[in-house]
C-alpha positions as CSV (number, residue, x, y, z in Angstrom):
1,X,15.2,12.9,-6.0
2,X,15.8,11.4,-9.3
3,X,17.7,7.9,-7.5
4,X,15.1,8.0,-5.1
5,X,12.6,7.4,-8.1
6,X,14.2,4.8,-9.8
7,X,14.8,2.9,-6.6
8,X,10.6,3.1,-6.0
9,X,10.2,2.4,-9.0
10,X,12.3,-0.9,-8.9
11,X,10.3,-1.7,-5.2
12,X,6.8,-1.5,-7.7
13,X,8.0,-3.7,-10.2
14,X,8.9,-6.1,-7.3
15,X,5.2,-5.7,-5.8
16,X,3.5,-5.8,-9.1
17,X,5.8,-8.5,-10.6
18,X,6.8,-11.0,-7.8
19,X,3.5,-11.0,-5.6
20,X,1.8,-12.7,-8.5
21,X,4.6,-15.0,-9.0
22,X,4.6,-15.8,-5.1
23,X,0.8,-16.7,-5.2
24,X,1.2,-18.5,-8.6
25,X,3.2,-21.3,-6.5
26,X,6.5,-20.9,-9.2
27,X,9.0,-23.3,-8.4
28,X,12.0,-21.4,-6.8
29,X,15.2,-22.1,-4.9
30,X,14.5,-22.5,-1.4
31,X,14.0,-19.9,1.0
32,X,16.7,-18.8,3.8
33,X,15.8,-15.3,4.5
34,X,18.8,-13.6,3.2
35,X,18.4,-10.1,1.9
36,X,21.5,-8.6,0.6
37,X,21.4,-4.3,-0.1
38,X,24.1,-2.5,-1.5
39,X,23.9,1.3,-1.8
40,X,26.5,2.9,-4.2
41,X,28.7,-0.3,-4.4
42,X,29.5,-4.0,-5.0
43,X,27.7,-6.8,-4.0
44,X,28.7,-10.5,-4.8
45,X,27.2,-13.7,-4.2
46,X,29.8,-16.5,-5.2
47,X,28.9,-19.8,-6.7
48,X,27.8,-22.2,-3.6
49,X,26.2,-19.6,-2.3
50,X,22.8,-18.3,-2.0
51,X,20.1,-15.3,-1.5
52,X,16.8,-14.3,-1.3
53,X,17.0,-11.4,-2.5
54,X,19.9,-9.0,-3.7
55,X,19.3,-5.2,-4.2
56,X,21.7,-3.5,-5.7
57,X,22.2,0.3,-6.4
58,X,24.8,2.2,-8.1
59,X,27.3,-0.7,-8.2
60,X,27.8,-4.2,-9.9
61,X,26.0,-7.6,-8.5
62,X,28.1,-10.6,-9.7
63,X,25.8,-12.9,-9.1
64,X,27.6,-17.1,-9.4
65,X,25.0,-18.6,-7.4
66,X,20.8,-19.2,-6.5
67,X,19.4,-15.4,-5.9
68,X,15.5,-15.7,-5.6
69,X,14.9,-11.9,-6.6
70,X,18.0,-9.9,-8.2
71,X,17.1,-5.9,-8.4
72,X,19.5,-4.2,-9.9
73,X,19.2,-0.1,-10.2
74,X,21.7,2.3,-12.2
75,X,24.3,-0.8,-12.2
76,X,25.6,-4.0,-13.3
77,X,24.6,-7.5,-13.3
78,X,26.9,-9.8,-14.0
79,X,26.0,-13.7,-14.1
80,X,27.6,-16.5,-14.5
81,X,26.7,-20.2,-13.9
82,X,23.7,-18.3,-11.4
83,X,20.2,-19.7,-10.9
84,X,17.6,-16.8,-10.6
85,X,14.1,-16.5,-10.4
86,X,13.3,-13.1,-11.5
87,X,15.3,-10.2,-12.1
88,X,14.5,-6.6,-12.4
89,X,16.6,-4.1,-14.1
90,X,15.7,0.1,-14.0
91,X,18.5,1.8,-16.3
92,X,21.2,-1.3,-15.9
93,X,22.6,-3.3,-18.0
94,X,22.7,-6.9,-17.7
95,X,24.9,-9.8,-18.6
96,X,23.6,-13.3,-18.6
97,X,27.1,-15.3,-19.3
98,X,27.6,-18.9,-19.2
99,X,25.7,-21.3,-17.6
100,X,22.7,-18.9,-16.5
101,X,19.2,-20.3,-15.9
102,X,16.6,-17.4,-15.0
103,X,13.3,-19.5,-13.9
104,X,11.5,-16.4,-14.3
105,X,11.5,-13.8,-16.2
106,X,13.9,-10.4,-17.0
107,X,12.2,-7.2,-16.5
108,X,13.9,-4.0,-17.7
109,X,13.2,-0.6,-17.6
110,X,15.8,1.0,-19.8
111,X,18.3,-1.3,-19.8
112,X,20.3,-3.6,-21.9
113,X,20.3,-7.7,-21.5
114,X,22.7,-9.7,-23.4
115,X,23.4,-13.2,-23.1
116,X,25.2,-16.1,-24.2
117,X,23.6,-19.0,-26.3
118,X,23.9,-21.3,-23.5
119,X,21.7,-19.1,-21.0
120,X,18.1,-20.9,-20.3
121,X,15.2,-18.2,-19.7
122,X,12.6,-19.9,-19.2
123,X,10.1,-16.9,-18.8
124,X,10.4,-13.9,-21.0
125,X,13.1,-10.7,-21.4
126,X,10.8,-7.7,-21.9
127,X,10.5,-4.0,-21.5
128,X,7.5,-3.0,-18.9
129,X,8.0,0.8,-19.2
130,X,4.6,0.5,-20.9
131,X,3.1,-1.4,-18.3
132,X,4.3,1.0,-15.4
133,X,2.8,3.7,-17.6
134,X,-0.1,2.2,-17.8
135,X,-0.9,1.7,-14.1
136,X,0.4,5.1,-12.9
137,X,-2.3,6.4,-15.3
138,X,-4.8,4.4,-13.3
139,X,-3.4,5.0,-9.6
140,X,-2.9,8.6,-10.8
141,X,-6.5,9.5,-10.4
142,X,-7.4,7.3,-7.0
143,X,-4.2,9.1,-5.7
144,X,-5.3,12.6,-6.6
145,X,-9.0,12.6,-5.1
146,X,-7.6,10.3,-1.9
147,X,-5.3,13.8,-1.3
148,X,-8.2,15.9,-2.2
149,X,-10.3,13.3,0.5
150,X,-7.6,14.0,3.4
151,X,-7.8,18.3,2.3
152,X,-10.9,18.8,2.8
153,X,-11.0,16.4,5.9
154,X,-8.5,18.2,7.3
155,X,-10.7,21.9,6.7
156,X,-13.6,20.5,8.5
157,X,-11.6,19.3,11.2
158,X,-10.5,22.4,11.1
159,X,-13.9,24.2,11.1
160,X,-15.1,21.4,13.8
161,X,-11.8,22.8,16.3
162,X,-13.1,26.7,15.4
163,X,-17.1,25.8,16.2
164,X,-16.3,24.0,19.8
165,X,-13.2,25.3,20.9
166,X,-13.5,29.2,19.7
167,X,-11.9,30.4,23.3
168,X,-9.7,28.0,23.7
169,X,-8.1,28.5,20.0
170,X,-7.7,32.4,20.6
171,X,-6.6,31.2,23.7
172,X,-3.7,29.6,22.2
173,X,-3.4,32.0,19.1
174,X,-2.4,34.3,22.1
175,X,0.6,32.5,23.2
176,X,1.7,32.4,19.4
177,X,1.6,36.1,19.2
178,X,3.0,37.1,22.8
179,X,5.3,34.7,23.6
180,X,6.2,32.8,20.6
181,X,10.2,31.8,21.7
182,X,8.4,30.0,24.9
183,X,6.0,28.3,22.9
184,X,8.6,26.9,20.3
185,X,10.4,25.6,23.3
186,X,7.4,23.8,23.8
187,X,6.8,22.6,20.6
188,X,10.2,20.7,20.3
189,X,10.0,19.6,23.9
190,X,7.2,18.1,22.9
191,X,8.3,15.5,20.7
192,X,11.4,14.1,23.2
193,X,9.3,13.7,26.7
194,X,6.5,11.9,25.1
195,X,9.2,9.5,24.0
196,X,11.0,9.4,27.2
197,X,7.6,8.4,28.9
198,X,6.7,6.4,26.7
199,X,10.0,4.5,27.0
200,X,9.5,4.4,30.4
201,X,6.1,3.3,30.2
202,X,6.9,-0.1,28.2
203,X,9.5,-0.9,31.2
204,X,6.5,-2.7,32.7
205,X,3.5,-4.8,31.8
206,X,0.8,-2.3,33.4
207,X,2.5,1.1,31.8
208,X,2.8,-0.6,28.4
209,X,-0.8,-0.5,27.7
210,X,-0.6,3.2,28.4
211,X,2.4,3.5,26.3
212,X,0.7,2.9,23.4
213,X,-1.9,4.7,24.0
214,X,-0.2,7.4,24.2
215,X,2.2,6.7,21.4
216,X,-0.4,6.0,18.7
217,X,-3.9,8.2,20.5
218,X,-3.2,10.7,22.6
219,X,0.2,12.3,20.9
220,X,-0.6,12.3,17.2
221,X,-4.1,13.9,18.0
222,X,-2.3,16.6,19.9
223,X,-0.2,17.4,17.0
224,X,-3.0,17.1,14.7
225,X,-5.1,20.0,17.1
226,X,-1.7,22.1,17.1
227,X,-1.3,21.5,13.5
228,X,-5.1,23.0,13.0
229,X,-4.2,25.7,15.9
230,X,-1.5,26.8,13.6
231,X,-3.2,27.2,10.3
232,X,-5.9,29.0,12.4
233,X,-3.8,31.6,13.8
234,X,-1.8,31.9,9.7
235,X,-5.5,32.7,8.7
236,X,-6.1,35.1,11.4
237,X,-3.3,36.8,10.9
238,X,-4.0,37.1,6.4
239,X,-7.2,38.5,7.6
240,X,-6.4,40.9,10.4
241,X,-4.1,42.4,7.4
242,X,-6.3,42.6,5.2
243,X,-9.7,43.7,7.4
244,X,-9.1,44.5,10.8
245,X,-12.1,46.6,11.6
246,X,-14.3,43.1,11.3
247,X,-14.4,41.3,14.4
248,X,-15.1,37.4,14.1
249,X,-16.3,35.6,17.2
250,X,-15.7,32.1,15.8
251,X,-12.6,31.9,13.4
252,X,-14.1,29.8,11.0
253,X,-13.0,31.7,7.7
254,X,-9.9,31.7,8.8
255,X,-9.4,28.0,9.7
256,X,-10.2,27.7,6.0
257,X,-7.7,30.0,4.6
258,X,-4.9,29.0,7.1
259,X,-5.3,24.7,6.3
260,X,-5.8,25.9,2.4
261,X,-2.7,28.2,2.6
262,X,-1.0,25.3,4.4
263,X,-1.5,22.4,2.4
264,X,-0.3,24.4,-0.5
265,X,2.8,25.2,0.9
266,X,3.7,21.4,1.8
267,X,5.8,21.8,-1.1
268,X,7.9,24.4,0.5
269,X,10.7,22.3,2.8
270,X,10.2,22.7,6.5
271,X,7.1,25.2,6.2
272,X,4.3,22.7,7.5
273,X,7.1,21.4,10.2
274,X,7.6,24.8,11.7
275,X,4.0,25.7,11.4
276,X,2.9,22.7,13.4
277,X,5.9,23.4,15.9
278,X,4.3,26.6,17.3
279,X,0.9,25.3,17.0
280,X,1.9,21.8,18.9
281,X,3.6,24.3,21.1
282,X,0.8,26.7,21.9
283,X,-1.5,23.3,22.7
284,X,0.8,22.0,25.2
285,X,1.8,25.2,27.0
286,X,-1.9,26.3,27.3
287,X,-2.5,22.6,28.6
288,X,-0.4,23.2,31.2
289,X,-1.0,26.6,32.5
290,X,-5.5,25.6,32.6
291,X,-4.1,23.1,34.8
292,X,-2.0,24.9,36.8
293,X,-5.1,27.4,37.0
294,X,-7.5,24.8,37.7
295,X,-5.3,23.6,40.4
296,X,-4.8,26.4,41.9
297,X,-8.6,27.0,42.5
298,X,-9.2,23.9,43.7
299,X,-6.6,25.0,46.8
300,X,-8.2,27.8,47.2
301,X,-11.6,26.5,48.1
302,X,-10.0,23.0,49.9
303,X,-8.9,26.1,52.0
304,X,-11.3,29.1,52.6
305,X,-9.8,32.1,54.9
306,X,-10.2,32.1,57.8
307,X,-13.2,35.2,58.8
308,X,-11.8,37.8,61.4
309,X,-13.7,37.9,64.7
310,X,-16.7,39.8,65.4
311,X,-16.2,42.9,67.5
312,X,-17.9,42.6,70.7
């Protein structure tokens, strides 16, 4: 988790750092689309030679040629007769040796930059641990109420489901509670043939259209329902517990307490995942069998009996 922090960390410098850069028209080296990543190793681009940019993690970049954007996390840069444009350092050190020109500037987080008297910087070597500071302190907030924003849309979507779907939500809670192997089945099924059809779909012009709409419509609002379904049936179940002499014909109370209880425990591993297995699950089986009801009916009356003959 810790790695995985400084490497975001290094992306927002990038975005905060290089976008204004970019729109600011600096000269820099020209552009051949080369992006170099190395995860817990070396990296090296040789004098001659030339990048876009080079991401490095865990390792050493010797850097001998023109790099656009050098990134450097819990490592070592090593330069020597390069050309840079901006480089970003998040507990690194640095070395700017011989023969350096860095067109931008150094940004550091923790990190140590030395460099030889004949190394040109022609922007600025500063710390912007201060500056990150200061911007998480003003994301912090918008980030806060947009996750309180997508709670409490998520409740009333919840209570929405309980107020026009009552029946067909204790309908489902049913196959939780009876057959609740079948439905997992169901649940995990679920993800694979979507994405087989869907593969199948994009085969031709005419089924692609469909694809999609099934990829980005008609799927993720299933899960969503069976998500809801889920934290319905959890709240159910807390209440049942706790009174089950009161009989509630629409399970609004406990579409609260079960999304509540839910969203809590996203911090719990796997909890949510599971959850929203059975309740994807339940959806889908109970899907099927109203169809396979509603099917069967419609044979029925296609074809009435036949009446038995009057006695004469």
């Amino acid at each position: 988790m810790k790695r995985l922090y400084v490497i975001a960390l290094s992306v927002l410098l990038a975005l905060l750092w290089l976008t204004p850069a970019v729109l600011g028209a600096d000269p820099r080296p020209a552009t051949t689309g080369r992006v170099i990543i190395s995860t817990s190793g070396d990296v090296t681009v040789p004098a001659g030679d030339q990048a876009d940019v080079v991401i490095a993690t865990k390792g050493t970049a010797t850097i001998g040629g023109q790099v656009d954007t050098l990134v450097i996390v819990d490592g070592h840069a090593i330069l020597t007769g390069a050309q840079v444009h901006t480089i970003f350092a998040a507990r690194s050190s640095v070395d700017l040796g011989t023969g350096t020109v860095v067109t931008g500037d150094v940004l550091k987080v923790d990190s140590t930059v030395s460099q030889t008297a004949d190394v040109v910087v022609q922007g600025s070597v500063r710390d912007v641990a201060f500056d990150l500071a200061t911007i998480g302190l003003i994301l912090a907030p918008a980030i806060i109420l947009l996750v309180i924003g997508i709670a409490l849309a998520t409740i009333a979507a919840g209570l929405l489901l309980a107020a026009l779907g009552a029946r067909q939500v204790r309908a489902a809670e049913s196959l939780i509670s009876q057959t609740p192997g079948q439905v997992l089945v169901w649940g995990i099924g679920g993800i694979f043939v979507p994405l087989l059809i869907v593969i199948l779909l994009f085969v031709s012009v005419i089924g692609a259209p469909i694809g999609l709409a099934i990829l980005f419509g008609l799927w993720p609002v299933t899960a969503f329902v069976g998500y809801l379904v889920a934290a319905i049936w959890i709240g159910d179940w807390i209440l049942h517990r706790t009174s089950p002499e009161v009989v509630r014909e629409r399970p609004y109370l406990a579409s609260v307490i079960g999304l509540v209880l839910l969203q809590l425990l996203t911090i719990v591993p796997f909890v949510t995942t599971i959850a929203g297995l059975f309740g994807y699950g339940a959806v889908l089986l109970l899907a099927w069998r109203t169809f396979r009801q509603g099917r069967a009916q419609s044979t029925t009356v296609a074809h009435p009996a036949t009446p038995a003959p009057m006695a004469s």
